[in-house]
Steps between C-alpha positions, in 0.01 A plus 500: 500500500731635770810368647474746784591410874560716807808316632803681473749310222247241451266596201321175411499417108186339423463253197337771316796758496753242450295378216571777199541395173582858392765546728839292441628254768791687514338810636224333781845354631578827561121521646630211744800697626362803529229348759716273672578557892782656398427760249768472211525593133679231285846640344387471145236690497632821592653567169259501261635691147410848666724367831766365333506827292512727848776260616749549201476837583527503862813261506698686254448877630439455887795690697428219790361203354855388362492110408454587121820725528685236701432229252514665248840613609622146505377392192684769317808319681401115471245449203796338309583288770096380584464459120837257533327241737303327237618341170356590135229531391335604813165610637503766700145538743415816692272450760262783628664667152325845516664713274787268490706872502815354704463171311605643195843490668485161437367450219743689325748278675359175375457640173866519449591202700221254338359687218213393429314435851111478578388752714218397772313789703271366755228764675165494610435820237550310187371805304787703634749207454382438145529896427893490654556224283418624179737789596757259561510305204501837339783607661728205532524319157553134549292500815193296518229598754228257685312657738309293739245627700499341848569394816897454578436115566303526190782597315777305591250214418440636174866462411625233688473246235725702211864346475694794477689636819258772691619768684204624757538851611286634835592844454407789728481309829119352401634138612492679849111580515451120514410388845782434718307220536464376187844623364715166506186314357497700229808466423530177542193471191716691312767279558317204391444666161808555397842304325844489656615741213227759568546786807272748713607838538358716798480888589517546842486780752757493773435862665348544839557823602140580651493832413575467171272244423249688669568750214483277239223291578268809615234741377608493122397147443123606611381584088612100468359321786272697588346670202539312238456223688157582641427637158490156366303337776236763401573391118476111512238439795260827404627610889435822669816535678590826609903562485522805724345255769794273533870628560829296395710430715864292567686402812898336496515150687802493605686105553840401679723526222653112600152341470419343156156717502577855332408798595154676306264730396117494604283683248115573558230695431314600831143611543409820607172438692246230500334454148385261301611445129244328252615314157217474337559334206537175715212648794779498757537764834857530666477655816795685626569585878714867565852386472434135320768467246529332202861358452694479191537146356503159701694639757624508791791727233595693267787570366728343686888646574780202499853490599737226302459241794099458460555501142681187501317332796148557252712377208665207718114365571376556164686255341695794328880624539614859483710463187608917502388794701575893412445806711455862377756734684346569758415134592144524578363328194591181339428309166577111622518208224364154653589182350295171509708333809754271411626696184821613495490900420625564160515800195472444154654669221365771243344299185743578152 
């Protein structure tokens, strides 16, 4: 039973190691990608509870990787003023949710301004998720926690058919790592799933200084998307893959700032040397060729970097309207609230 081929890129899946009863859908999709021409692991399934754990501490102690301070920064500022764009009682829905650690901003904001509200994490970890809400409930009296453990369209689904207002959040510029093109089709689902009273709420990165995101995006992410990462290929598929044998790497693509395509980050593990890689528990080889990379999610980006006028050019074709925007101080991060189209930008007022 082996899916083994020579071509580089073009590993050929038999029936028999597609066919796995033991082995979720969910991860031989990641099977697919990870054999297609273009070598790619799917967003989702880099943070697993141990990833998403190594995150939450990376983003809120790197000296270079700086979104979490940046948004975080604004939140402190404008979690009053998010909390004010829906009416009570609310639902408030945190997509890619982590730790929720800057969410708490605003969940402290909608507890005074609503009171009561339902409180919606949506991850791929749902272990983690489940864990952070317990804590939450504990800590904020009146708040009711529902984790869902998911995909982000999976989410939005899951609550698109309450009747109270929802306010999305996208924190910690995640919406970017969708592919740039894919990005106004997602959207544009999302759109379809919500009510004229609801709102989305992105984090997005605005810096492209080169060097700095050279910084930021370099060595100290390798324990995430490399280790860990390769640790759990080894862990689901019974795999033999050998982490010193690939290196991590990430390049800065840089766009005209006038064009409607932003500027981005390419992410990848690369192989050193030829080798082949065998996951047993579904009797598959991967052979690698020196320097064939693996790329982080669908590509061709990651982590894109926006200025204001490709914000509202993606919100203009998504059937969405840029209701608010803020900026930290130093203008190179911004928390943007969308409204469905057509809807005229409003606030509500605290509950009695």
């Amino acid at each position: 039973m082996d899916g083994h081929a020579s071509d580089v890129g073009d590993d050929v899946l038999s029936d028999d190691v597609m066919k796995h009863d033991d082995v979720p859908d969910e991860l031989m999709s990641v099977v697919t990608s990870l054999t297609s021409p273009r070598r790619y692991v799917p967003q989702w399934y880099v943070y697993d509870t141990r990833g998403s754990e190594l995150c939450e501490q990376l983003v809120q102690k790197s000296e270079t990787y700086k979104v979490w301070q940046h948004e975080y920064s604004i939140l402190q500022a404008h979690a009053d003023d998010i909390a004010g764009k829906v009416s009570s009682p609310a639902v408030l829905v945190d997509l890619g949710s982590g730790g929720s650690s800057k969410t708490r901003l605003v969940i402290e904001a909608m507890l005074k301004r609503h009171g009561s509200p339902t409180f919606v994490p949506v991850d791929m970890a749902k272990e983690f998720i489940e864990a952070c809400g317990r804590q939450l409930e504990t800590d904020y009296p009146g708040l009711t926690v529902e984790p869902f453990g998911g995909l982000y369209m999976d989410g939005v689904r899951h609550v698109a058919a309450r009747k109270e207002p929802k306010l999305l959040l996208w924190f910690g510029n995640s919406f970017s790592n969708i592919s740039i093109h894919g990005q106004v089709q997602m959207l544009q689902e999302i759109r379809a799933q919500l009510n004229e009273q609801d709102r989305l709420v992105l984090g997005v990165d605005m810096n492209t200084d080169r060097e700095a995101l050279s910084q930021a995006y370099g060595e100290q992410w390798t324990p995430i998307w490399r280790d860990n990462l390769i640790s759990r290929f080894n862990k689901d598929f019974d795999g033999n893959m050998d982490a010193e044998k690939f290196e991590y790497r990430c390049e800065f693509v840089e766009n005209p700032p006038s064009g409607d395509t932003p500027s981005y980050i390419v992410k990848s593990l690369t192989s050193l040397g030829k080798q082949r890689v065998r996951f047993e528990k579904i009797g598959l080889d991967i052979d690698f060729e020196d320097g064939e990379k693996i790329y982080f999610y669908e590509g061709p980006n990651t982590s894109c970097k926006w200025n204001l006028k490709q914000l509202r050019r993606l919100a203009e074709k998504s059937s969405f309207a840029v209701d608010e925007h803020w900026t930290n101080d130093e203008e190179n991060y911004c928390v943007i609230c969308l409204a469905p189209a057509d809807i005229i930008p409003t606030s509500f007022p605290r509950s009695e």
